[in-house]
DOPA-931877 format. One record per residue (C-alpha): x, y, z; residue number from 1. Coordinates in Angstrom, 3 decimals, decimal comma. Example, Ala and Ser with C-alpha at 12.3 -4.5 7.8 and 13.67 -1.06 7.14 Angstrom:
<nutors>
east; north; up; resi
12,300; -4,500; 7,800; 1
13,670; -1,060; 7,140; 2
</nutors>
This chain:
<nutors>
east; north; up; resi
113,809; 143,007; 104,592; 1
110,987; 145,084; 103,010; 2
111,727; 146,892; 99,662; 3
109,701; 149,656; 97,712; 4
109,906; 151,473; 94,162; 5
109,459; 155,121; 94,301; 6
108,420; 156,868; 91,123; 7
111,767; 158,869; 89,490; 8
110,175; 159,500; 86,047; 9
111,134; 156,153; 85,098; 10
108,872; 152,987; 83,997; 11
111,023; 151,272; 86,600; 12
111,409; 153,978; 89,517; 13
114,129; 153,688; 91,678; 14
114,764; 150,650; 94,413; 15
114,893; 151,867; 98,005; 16
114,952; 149,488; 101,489; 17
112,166; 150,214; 103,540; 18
112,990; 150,875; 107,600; 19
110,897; 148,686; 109,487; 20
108,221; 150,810; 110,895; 21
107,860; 151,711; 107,310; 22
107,730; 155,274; 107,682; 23
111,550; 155,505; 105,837; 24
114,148; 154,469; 103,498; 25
117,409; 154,030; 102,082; 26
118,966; 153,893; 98,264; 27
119,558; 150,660; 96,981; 28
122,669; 149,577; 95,542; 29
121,069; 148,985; 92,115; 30
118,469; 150,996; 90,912; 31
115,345; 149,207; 89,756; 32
114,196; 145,965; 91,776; 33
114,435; 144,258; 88,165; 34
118,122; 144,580; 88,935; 35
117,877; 143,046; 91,867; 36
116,210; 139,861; 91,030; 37
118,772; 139,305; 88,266; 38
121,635; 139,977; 90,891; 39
119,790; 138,450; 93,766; 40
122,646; 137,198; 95,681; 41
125,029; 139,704; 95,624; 42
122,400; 142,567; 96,182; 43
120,431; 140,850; 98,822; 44
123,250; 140,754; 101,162; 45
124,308; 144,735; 100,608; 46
120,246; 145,141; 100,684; 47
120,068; 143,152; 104,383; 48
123,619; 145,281; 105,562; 49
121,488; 148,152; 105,563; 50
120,772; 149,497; 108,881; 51
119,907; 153,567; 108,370; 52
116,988; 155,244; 106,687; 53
117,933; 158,751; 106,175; 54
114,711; 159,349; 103,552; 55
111,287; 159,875; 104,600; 56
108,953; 157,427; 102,382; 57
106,252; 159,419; 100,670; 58
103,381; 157,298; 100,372; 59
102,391; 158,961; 97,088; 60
105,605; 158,499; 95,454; 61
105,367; 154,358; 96,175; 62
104,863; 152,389; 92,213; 63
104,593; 148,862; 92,843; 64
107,713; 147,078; 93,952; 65
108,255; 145,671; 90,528; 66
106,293; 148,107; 88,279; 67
106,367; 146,227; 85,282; 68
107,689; 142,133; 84,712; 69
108,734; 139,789; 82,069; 70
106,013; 137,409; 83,012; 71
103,156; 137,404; 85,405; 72
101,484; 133,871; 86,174; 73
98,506; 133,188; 88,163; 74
97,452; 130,544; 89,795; 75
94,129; 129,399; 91,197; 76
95,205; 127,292; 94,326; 77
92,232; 127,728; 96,830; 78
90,123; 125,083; 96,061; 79
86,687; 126,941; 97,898; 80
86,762; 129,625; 95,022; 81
87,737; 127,394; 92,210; 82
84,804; 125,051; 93,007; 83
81,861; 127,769; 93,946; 84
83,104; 129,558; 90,459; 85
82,797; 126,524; 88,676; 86
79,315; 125,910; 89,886; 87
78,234; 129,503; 89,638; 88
79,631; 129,816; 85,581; 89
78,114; 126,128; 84,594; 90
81,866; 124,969; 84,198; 91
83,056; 121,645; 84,950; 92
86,763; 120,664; 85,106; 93
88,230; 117,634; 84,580; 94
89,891; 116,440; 87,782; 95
93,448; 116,852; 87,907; 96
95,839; 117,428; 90,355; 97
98,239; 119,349; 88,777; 98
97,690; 123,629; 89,703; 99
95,407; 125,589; 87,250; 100
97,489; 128,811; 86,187; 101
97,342; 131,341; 83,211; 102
99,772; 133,887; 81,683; 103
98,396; 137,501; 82,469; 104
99,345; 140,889; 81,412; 105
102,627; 141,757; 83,320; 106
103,741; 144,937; 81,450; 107
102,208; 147,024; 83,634; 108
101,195; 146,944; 87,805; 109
99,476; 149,693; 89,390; 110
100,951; 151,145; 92,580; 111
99,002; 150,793; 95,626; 112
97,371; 153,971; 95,413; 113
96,933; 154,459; 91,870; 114
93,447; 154,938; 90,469; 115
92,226; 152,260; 88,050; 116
90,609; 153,189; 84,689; 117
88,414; 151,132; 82,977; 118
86,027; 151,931; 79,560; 119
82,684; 150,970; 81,123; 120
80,842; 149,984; 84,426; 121
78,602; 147,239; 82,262; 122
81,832; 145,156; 82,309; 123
81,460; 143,909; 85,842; 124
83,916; 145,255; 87,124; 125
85,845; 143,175; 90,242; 126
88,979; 143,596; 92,749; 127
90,673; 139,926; 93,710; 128
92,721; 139,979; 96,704; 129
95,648; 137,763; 96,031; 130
99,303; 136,928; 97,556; 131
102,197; 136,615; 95,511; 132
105,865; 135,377; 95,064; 133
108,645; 136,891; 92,987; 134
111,461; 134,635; 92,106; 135
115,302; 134,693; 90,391; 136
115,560; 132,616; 87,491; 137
114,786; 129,027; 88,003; 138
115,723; 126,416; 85,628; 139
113,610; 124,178; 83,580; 140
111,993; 121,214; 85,601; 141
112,977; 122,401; 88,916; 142
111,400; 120,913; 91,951; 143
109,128; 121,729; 94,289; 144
111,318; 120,992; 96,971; 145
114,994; 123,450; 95,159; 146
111,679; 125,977; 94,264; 147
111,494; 127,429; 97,253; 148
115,160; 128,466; 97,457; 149
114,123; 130,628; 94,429; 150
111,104; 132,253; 96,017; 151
112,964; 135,415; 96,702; 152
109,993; 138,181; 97,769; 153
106,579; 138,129; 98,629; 154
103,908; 140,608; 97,545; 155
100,375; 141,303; 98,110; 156
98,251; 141,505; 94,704; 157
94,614; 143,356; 93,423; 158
93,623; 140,943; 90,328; 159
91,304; 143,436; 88,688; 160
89,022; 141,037; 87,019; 161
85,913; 141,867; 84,172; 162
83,456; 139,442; 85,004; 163
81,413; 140,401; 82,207; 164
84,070; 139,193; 80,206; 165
85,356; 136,576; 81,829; 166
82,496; 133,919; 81,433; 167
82,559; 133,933; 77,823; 168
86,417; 133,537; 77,875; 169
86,755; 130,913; 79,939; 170
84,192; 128,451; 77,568; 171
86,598; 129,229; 74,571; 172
88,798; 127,218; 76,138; 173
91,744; 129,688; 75,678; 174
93,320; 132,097; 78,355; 175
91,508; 135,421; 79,640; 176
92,416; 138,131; 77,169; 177
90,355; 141,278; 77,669; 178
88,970; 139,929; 81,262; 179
92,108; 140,482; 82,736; 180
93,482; 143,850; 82,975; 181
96,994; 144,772; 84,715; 182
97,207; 143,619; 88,648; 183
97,628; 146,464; 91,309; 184
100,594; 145,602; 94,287; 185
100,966; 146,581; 97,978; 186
103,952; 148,853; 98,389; 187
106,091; 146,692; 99,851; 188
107,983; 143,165; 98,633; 189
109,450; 141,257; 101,844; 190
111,164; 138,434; 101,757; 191
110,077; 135,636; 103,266; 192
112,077; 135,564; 106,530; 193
110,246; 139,250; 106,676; 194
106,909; 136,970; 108,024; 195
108,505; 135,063; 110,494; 196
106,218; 131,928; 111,322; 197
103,649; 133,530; 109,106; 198
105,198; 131,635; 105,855; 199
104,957; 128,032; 106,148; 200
105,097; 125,407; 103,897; 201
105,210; 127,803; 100,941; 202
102,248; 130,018; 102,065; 203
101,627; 133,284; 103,351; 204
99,221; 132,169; 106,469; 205
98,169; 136,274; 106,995; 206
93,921; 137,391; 106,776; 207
93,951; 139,422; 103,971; 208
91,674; 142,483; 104,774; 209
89,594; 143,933; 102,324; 210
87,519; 146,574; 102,594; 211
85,117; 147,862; 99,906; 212
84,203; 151,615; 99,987; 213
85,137; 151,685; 104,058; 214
83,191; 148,371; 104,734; 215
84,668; 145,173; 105,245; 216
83,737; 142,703; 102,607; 217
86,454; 139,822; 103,817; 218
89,033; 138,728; 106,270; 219
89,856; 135,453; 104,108; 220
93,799; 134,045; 105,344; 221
96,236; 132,497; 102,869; 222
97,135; 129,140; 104,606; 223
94,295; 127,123; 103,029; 224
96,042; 127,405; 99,498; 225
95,509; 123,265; 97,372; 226
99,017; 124,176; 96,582; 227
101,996; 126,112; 98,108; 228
104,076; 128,547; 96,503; 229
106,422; 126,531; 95,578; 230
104,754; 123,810; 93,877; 231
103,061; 126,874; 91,983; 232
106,425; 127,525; 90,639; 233
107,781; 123,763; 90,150; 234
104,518; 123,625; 87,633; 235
105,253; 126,985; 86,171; 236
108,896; 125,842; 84,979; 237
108,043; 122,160; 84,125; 238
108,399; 123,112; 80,499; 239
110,467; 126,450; 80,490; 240
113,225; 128,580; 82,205; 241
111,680; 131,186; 84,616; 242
113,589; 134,380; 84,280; 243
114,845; 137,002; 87,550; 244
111,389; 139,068; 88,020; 245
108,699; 136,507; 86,871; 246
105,946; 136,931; 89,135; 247
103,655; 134,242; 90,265; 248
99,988; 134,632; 92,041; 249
98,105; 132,387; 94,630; 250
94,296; 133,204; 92,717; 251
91,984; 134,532; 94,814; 252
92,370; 133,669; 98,494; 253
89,166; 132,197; 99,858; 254
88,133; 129,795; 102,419; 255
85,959; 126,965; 102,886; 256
83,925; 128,891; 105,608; 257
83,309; 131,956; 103,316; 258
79,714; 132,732; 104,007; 259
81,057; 133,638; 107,590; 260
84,324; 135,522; 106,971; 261
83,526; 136,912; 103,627; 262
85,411; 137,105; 100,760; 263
88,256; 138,399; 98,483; 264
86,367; 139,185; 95,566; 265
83,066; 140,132; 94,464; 266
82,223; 137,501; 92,201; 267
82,568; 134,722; 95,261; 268
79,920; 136,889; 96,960; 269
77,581; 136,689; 94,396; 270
77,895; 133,294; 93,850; 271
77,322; 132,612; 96,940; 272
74,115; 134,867; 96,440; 273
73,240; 132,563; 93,767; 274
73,596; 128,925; 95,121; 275
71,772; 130,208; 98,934; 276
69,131; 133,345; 97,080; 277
68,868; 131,886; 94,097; 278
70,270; 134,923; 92,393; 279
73,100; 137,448; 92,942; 280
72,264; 140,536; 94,655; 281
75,383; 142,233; 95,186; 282
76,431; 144,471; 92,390; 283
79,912; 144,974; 91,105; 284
82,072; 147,722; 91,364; 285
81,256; 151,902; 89,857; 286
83,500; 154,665; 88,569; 287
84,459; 156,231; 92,575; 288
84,110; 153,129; 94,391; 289
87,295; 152,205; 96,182; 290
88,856; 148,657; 97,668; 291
91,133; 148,573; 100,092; 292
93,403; 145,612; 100,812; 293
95,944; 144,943; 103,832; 294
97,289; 141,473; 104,709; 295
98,017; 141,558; 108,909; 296
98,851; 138,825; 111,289; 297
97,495; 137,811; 114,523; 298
99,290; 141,594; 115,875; 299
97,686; 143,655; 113,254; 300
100,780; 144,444; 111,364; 301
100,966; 144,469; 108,027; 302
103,921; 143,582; 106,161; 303
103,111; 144,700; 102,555; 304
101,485; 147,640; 103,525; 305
97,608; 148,662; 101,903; 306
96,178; 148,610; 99,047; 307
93,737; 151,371; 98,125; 308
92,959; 152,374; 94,643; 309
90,121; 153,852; 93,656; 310
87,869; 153,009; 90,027; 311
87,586; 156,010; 87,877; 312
86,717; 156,240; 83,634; 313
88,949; 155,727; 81,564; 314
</nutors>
């Protein structure tokens, strides 16, 4: 099933089911996807019972399917990016093989078509095409393996990042603060039987389009993630109870073979300028530039829908 949130003058909008040509919907037995999560069982099975759309969707009206959360984790599980970043910022790791993942700011997520304010252009301002899983609550020191029965939706993420910012962050040795700013999400959240032979092993094995001001910057897919989905959330709630609605990111997706199907973020592009030029050549993003993101299989559909938000001054 796919499932939207349409704006109702609520920080939560209202829950709808989404037909599957995506062009309509239906009321939800609950009304927030919040709801949902916390009720997953019972409301999954009323959710999947519906088989009429009487409502046409407005694309304008879509928030993101869970506009706001009670905690928003990210991960960085594509080993390409997380290496070429490393060498790019002068950062070395230790070696571990345990998933890298910080807490980000989850009280807000831009819908897909929202525009995206920030103070100033000098911050370096970046999109990060990510996937995502939303999950019920999942006890402390679950496995990998009982994980996965708790990976109830998948969703399609815009990481804004500040790379100004983020550099300096990073070599405190704390989490990113003011180089994060709130994620945007693809209308739609599908659960994982919604992508068929396209989710294996915990990942969402889709190219994620993105297009930057009507060009396309990368065509990146999520299969080569270091760690699936649900290892992502067995190290999430190795010390803590995850509760209904906690949303959990894949980092930017990125391939070994970058250089010839682009990339999923600005910042890989530039250090890939850097290591090949010997300097970065491709600017970041300015106030009326816009990204566009759609993840598509091998048919060109697209699951989660687009994302396409523009930057604008706050």
């Amino acid at each position: 099933m796919r499932l939207a949130t349409l704006r109702d003058g609520t920080k939560d909008g209202r829950l709808v089911a989404v037909s599957p040509d995506g062009a309509a919907c239906a009321a939800a037995p609950v009304d927030t996807m919040q709801q949902a999560l916390e009720r997953w069982t019972e409301v999954a099975a009323q959710l999947a019972a519906i088989d009429t759309f009487p409502d046409a969707l407005d694309p304008a009206q879509i928030m993101a399917p869970l506009p706001r959360a009670w905690q928003w984790l990210d991960g960085s599980a594509f080993q390409s990016h997380g290496d070429l970043m490393d060498a790019v910022l002068g950062i070395t790791k230790p070696k571990t093989d345990v998933p890298l993942m910080y807490q980000g700011t989850s009280d807000r997520f831009y819908g897909p078509r929202d525009d995206v304010k920030f103070v100033d252009e000098a911050l370096g301002i970046d999109f990060e095409g990510e996937f995502g899983v939303i999950v019920d609550a999942v006890p402390m020191g679950t496995s990998a393996e009982d994980a996965m029965a708790h990976i109830r939706l998948v969703v399609q993420i815009n990481d804004w990042s500040l790379r100004t910012l983020a550099g300096p962050e990073m070599k405190t040795g704390f989490g990113w603060v003011q180089a994060k700013p709130p994620c945007g999400m693809a209308p739609f959240a599908v659960t994982p039987d919604e992508l068929g032979a396209d989710w294996r092993d915990g990942r969402v094995c889709l190219n994620l389009n993105v297009d930057w001001n009507g060009r396309r910057f990368g065509a990146a897919n999520g299969e080569p993630m270091g760690f699936g989905f649900h290892e992502l959330v067995a190290h999430a709630a190795r010390t803590r109870d995850l509760v209904a609605g906690t949303v959990i990111g894949s980092g930017t997706v990125s391939n070994a073979n970058f250089r010839e199907i682009g990339s999923s973020c600005i910042a890989e592009r530039r250090g890939i300028e850097v290591i090949d030029e010997g300097a970065a050549r491709t600017d970041f993003m300015r106030f009326g530039d816009v990204v566009r993101m759609e993840g598509v299989d091998a048919n060109g559909r697209a699951p989660f829908g687009a994302i396409e938000q523009k930057v604008v001054k706050a």
